[in-house]
C-alpha positions as CSV (number, residue, x, y, z in Angstrom):
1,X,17.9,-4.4,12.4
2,X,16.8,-6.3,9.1
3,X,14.3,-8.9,8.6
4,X,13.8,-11.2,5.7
5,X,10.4,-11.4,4.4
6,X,8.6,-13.5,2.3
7,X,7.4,-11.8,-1.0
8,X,3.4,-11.8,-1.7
9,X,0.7,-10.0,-3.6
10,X,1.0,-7.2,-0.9
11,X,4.4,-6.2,-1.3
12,X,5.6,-8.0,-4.3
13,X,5.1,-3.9,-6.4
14,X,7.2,-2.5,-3.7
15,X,10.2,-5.0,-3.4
16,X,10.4,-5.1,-7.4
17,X,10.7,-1.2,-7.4
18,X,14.2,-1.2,-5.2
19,X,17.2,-1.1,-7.7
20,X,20.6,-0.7,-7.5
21,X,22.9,1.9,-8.8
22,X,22.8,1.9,-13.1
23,X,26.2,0.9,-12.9
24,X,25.7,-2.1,-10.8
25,X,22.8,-3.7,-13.0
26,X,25.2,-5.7,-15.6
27,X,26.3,-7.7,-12.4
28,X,22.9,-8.4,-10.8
29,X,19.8,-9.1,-12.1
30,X,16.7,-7.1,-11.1
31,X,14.2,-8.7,-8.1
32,X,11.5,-9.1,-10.9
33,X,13.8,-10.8,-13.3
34,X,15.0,-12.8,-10.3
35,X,11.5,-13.7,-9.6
36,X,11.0,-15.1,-13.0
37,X,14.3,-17.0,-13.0
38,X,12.5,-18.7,-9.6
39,X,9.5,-19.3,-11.3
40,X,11.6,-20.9,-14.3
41,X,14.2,-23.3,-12.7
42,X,12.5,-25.1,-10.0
43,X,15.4,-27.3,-9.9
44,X,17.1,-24.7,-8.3
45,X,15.6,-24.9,-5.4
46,X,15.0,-21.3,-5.5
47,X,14.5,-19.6,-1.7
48,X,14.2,-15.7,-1.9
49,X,12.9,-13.4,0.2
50,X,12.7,-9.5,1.0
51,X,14.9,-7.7,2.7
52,X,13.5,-5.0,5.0
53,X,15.2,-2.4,7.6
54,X,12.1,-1.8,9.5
55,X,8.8,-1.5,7.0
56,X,10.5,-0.5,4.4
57,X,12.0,-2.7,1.7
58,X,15.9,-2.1,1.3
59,X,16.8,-5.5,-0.6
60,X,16.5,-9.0,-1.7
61,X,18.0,-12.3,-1.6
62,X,18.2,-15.4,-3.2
63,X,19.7,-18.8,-2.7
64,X,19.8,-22.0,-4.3
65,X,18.8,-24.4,-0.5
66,X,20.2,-27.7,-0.3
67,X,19.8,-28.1,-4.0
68,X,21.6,-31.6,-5.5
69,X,24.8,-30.0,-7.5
70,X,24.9,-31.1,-11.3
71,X,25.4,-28.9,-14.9
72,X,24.1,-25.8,-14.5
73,X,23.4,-25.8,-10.6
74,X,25.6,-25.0,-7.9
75,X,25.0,-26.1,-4.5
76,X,23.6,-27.7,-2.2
77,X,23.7,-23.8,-1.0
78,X,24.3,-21.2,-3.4
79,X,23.6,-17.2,-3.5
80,X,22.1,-16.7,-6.3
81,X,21.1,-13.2,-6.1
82,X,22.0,-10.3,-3.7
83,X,20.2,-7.1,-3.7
84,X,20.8,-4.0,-1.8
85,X,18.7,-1.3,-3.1
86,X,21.1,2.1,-4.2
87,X,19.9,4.5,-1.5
88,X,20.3,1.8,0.8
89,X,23.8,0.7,0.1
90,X,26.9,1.6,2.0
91,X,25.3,0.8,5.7
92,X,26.2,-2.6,6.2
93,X,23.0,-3.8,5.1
94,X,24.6,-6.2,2.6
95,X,26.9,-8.0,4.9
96,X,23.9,-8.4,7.7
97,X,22.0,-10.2,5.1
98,X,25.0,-12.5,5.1
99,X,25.2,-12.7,8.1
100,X,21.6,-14.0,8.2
101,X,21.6,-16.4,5.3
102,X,24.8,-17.9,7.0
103,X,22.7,-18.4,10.4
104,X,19.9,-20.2,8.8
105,X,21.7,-23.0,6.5
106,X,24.1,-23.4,9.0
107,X,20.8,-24.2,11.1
108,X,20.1,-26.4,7.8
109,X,23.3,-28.4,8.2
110,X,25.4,-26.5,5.5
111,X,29.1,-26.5,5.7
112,X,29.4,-23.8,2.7
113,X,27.7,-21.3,0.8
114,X,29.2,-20.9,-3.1
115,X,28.4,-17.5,-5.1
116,X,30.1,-16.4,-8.3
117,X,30.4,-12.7,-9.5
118,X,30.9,-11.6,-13.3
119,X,34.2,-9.3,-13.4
120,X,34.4,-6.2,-14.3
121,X,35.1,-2.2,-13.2
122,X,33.1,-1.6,-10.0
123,X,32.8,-5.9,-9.7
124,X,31.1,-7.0,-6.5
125,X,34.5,-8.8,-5.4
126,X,35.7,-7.0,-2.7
127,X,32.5,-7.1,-0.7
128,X,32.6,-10.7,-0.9
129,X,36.4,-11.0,0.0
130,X,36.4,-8.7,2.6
131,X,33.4,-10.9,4.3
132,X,35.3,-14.1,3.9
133,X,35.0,-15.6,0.7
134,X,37.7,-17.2,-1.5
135,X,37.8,-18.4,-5.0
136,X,37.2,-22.4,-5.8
137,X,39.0,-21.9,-9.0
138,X,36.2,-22.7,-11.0
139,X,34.1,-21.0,-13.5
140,X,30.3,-21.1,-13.9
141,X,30.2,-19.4,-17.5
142,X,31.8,-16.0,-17.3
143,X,31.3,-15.8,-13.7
144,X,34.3,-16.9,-11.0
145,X,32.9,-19.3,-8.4
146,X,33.1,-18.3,-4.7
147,X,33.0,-20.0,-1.6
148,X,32.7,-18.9,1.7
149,X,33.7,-22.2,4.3
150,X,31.2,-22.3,7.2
């Protein structure tokens, strides 16, 4: 069973050190980097937490919550950053988390959740097609748009 977790002083070190496979990191940012995009774009309306399986720490997530779309922002709900660590990948961890995130801003009144993906050999497509999303047709720089109807 997985829990999301709010990130502090205590286990910000440990969540920062899960990573995925070397040949995943030009598709997703690491969690520090993704912490310091947070920090940076506040009109994001960055959410983010932990991922954990147990005490342990086996992910992360990030959304963009009920954020006002305009240039450069997606929304009002989009995932912004999807981490399953590389030991931990390959147990269904990543689809519970979306199975979560879908729970709570459905809670929140949302009636989508947009991602893109960068292609590429080894591209994170599949994962999101086989859970449900479809392309909007759009672009968001070298990245196709996703959306998943809730």
């Amino acid at each position: 069973m997985l829990s999301l977790r709010e990130i502090t002083d205590a286990n910000r070190d440990e969540v920062c050190a899960v990573r995925v496979h070397p040949g995943q990191e030009k598709f997703v940012d690491s969690v520090a980097k993704s912490l310091r995009d947070a920090a940076s774009t506040p009109e994001a309306a960055p959410w983010y937490r932990a991922v954990y399986s147990g005490d342990s720490p086996v992910g992360f997530v990030m959304l963009s919550w009920n954020v006002l779309p305009r240039p450069g922002i997606l929304g009002p709900y989009f995932l912004w950053r999807l981490i399953i660590g590389a030991e931990h990948q390959g147990r269904g961890y990543g689809s519970e988390v979306l199975k979560l995130i879908v729970e709570l801003i459905r809670a929140d009144g949302a009636t989508e959740l947009l991602t893109s993906y960068q292609p590429g050999d080894g591209e994170p497509w599949p994962f999101y097609q086989r859970f449900g999303f479809e392309p909007t047709g759009e672009v968001d720089g070298d990245e196709i748009v996703l959306r998943l109807r809730l």
